[in-house]
C-alpha positions in Angstrom: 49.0 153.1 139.9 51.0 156.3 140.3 54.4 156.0 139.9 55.6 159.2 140.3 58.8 160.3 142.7 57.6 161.2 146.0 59.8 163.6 148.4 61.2 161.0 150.8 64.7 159.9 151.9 66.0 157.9 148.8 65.6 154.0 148.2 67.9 152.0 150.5 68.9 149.8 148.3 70.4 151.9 145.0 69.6 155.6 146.3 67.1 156.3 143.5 64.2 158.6 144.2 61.2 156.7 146.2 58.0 156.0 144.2 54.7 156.2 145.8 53.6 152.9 144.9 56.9 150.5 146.4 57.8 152.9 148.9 60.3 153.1 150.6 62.2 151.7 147.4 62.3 152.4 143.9 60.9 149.5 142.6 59.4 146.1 143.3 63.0 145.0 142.8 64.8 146.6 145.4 61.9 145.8 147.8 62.3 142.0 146.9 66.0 142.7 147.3 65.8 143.7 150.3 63.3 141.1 151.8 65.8 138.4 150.8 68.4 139.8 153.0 65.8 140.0 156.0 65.0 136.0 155.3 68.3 135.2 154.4 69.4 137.1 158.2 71.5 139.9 156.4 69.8 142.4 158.7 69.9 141.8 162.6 68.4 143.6 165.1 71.3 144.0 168.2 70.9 142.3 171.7 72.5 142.4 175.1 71.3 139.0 176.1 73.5 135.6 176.6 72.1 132.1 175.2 70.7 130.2 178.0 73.1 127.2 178.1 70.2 125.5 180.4 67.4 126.4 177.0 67.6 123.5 174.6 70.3 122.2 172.6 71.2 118.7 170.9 72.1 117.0 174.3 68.4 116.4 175.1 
């Protein structure tokens, strides 16, 4: 596999130059890095809504 830099923004994770091969990132590192944030909820996307009071909840 070619694992040359590639001109992209730098890896999110450590600002090294992209490679082809795990990009966006660096290396397969960073990219695991940063999937264990998403699972872990690190990252969240923003939201205007409320909970439901009326949705669920342990008094069922």
């Amino acid at each position: 596999m070619d694992q040359t830099p590639i001109q992209a923004p730098p890896c999110p994770q450590c600002g090294k130059p992209a490679l082809h091969e795990t990009r966006p990132f660096c290396s397969r590192r960073c990219a695991d890095i940063d999937l264990g944030r998403w699972l872990k909820g690190v990252y969240r996307v923003p939201s205007e809504e409320t909970p439901d009071p009326e949705a669920g909840g342990d008094d069922a």
